[in-house]
Every structure is written in C-alpha cells, then in structure tokens.
ZAFI-220985 format. One record per residue (C-alpha): residue in three letters; x, y, z; residue number from 1. Coordinates in steps of 0.05 Angstrom, whole numbers, padded with zeros to 5 digits. Example, Ala and Ser with C-alpha at 12.3 -4.5 7.8 and 13.67 -1.06 7.14 Angstrom:
2
<pt r="ALA" u="00246" v="-00090" w="00156" k="1"/>
<pt r="SER" u="00273" v="-00021" w="00143" k="2"/>
This chain:
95
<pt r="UNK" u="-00606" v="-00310" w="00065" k="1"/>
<pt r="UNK" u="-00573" v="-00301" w="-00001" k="2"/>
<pt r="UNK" u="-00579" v="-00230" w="00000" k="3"/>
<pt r="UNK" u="-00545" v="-00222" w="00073" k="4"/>
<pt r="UNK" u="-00484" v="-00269" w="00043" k="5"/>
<pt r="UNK" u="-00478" v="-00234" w="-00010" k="6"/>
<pt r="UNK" u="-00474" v="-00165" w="00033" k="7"/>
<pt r="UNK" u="-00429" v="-00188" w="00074" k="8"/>
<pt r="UNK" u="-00382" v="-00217" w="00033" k="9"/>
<pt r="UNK" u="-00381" v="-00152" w="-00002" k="10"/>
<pt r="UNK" u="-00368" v="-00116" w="00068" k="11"/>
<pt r="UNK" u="-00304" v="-00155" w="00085" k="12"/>
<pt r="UNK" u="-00270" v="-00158" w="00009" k="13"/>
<pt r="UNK" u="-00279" v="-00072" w="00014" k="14"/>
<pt r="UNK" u="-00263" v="-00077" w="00088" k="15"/>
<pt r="UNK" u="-00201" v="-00113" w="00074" k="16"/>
<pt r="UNK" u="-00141" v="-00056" w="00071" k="17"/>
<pt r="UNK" u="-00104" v="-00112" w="00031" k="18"/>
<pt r="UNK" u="-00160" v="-00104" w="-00034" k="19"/>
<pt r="UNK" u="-00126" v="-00089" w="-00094" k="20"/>
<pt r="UNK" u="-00138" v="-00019" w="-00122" k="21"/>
<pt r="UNK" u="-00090" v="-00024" w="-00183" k="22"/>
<pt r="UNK" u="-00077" v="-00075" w="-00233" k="23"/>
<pt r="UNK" u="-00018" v="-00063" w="-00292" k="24"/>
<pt r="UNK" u="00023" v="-00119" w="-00333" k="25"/>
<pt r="UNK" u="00081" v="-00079" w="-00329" k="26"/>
<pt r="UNK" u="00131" v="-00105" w="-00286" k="27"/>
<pt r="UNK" u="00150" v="-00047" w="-00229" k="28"/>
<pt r="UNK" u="00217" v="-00026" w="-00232" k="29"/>
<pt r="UNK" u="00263" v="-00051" w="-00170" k="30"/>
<pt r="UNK" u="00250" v="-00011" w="-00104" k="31"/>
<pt r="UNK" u="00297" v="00051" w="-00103" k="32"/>
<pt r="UNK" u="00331" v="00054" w="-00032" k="33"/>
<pt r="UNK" u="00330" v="00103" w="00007" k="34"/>
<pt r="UNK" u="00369" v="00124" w="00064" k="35"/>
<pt r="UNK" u="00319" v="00168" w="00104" k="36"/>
<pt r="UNK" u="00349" v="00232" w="00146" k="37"/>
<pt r="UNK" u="00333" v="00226" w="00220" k="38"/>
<pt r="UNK" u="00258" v="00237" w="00245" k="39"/>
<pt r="UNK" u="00236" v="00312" w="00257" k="40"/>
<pt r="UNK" u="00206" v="00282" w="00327" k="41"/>
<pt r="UNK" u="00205" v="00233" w="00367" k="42"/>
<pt r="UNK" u="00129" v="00203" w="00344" k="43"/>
<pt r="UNK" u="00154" v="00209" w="00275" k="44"/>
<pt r="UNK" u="00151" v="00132" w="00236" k="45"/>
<pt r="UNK" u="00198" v="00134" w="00164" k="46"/>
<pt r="UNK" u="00144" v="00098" w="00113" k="47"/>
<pt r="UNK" u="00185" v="00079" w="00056" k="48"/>
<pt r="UNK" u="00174" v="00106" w="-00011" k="49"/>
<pt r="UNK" u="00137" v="00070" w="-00073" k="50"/>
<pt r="UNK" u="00130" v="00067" w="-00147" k="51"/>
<pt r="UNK" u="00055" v="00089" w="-00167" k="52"/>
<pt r="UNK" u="00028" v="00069" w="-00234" k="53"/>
<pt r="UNK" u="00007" v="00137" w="-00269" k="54"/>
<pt r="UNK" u="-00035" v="00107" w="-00328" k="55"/>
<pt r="UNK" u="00022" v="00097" w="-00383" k="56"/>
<pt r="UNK" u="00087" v="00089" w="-00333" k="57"/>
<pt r="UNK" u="00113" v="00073" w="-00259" k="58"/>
<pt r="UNK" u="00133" v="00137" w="-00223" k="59"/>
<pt r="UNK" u="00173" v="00133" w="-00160" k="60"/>
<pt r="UNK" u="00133" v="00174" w="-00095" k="61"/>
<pt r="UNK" u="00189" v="00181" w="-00040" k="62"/>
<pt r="UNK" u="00188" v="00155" w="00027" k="63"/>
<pt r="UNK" u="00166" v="00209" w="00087" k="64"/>
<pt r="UNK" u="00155" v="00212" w="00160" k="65"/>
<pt r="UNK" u="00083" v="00206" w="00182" k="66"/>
<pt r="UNK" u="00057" v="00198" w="00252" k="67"/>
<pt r="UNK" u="00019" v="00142" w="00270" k="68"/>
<pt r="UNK" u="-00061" v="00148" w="00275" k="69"/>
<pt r="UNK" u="-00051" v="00123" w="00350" k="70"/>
<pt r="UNK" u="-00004" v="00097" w="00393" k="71"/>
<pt r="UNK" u="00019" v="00019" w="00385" k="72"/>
<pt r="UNK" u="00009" v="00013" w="00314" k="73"/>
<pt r="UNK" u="00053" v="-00009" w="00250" k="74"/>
<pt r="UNK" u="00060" v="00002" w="00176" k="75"/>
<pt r="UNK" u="00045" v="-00040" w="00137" k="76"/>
<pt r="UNK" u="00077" v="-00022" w="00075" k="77"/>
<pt r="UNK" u="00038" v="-00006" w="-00003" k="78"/>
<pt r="UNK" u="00068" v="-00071" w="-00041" k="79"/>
<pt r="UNK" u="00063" v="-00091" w="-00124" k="80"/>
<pt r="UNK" u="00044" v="-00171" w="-00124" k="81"/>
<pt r="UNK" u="00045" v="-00211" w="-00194" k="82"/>
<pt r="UNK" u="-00012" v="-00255" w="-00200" k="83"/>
<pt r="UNK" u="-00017" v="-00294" w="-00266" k="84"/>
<pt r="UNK" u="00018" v="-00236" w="-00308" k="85"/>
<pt r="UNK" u="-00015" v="-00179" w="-00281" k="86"/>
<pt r="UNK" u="00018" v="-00136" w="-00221" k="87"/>
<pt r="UNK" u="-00034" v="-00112" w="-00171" k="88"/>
<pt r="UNK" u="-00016" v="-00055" w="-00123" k="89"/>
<pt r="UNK" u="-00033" v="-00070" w="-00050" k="90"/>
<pt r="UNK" u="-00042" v="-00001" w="-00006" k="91"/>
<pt r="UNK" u="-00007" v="00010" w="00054" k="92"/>
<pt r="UNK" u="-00041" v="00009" w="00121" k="93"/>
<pt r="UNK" u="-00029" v="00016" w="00193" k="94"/>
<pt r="UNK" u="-00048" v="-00047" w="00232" k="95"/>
C-alpha cells in the first residue's frame, strides 16, 4: 500500500506541467514587452517571450508564433514565482 502511494504521488508531482524545473534567488528582471508583428497564418498563437536563468544571469528568450498541438487549446504561459526567497520558474504549457 505504501509503495503504490508513494508511486503515485510521484506520478502526479512529474505529471503536473506546473512542477518547478528551476530555482534561483535572483530576482527576474521585469517582463520586457513586446509588441508582436501580425501572425504568419491564421493557426498561428503569439506566446510571449521570457527571461531564462542561464546559470550565473537572467537572459531574455523572445516571444514567437507557435501553432497549437490541437485545436481548442491555450497557453499557458512559462512564469518566475517567489516562494520564501527563492524564484522558481514554472514552464509553459498548453491546456
């Protein structure tokens, strides 16, 4: 029984597109905005662009357009979250 809790609990934290990947105590800088050029198509969703931590500093990855995986879904955008001092970086995901 312990075992199968234990598995499972392990199967939804990984599971979970919201799991933190990276964890800094460097504040991100603020957002830069952009002001994206229209779509090259009509499928064509703008996901906004993001500052990645790159081991010793933030650098800023520019928004693009992507096509959804399927039809009826959304972005969820990549997002920096402070918990307790420490910034963890939550990856973007289509829902």
């Amino acid at each position: 029984m312990k075992k199968t809790f234990i598995t499972l609990a392990l199967a939804m934290a990984f599971s979970n597109p919201a799991w933190p990947q990276v964890v800094v105590r460097v504040r991100p800088p603020r957002v830069v905005v952009e002001r994206p050029v229209p779509p090259p198509g009509p499928r064509y969703v703008w996901t906004p662009g993001l500052y990645r931590w790159e081991g010793a500093r933030y650098i800023w990855v520019p928004g693009r357009y992507v096509i959804p995986p399927r039809p009826g879904v959304v972005w969820i955008a990549p997002r920096w979250v402070e918990r307790n001092g420490s910034w963890f970086f939550i990856e973007g995901y289509w829902r």
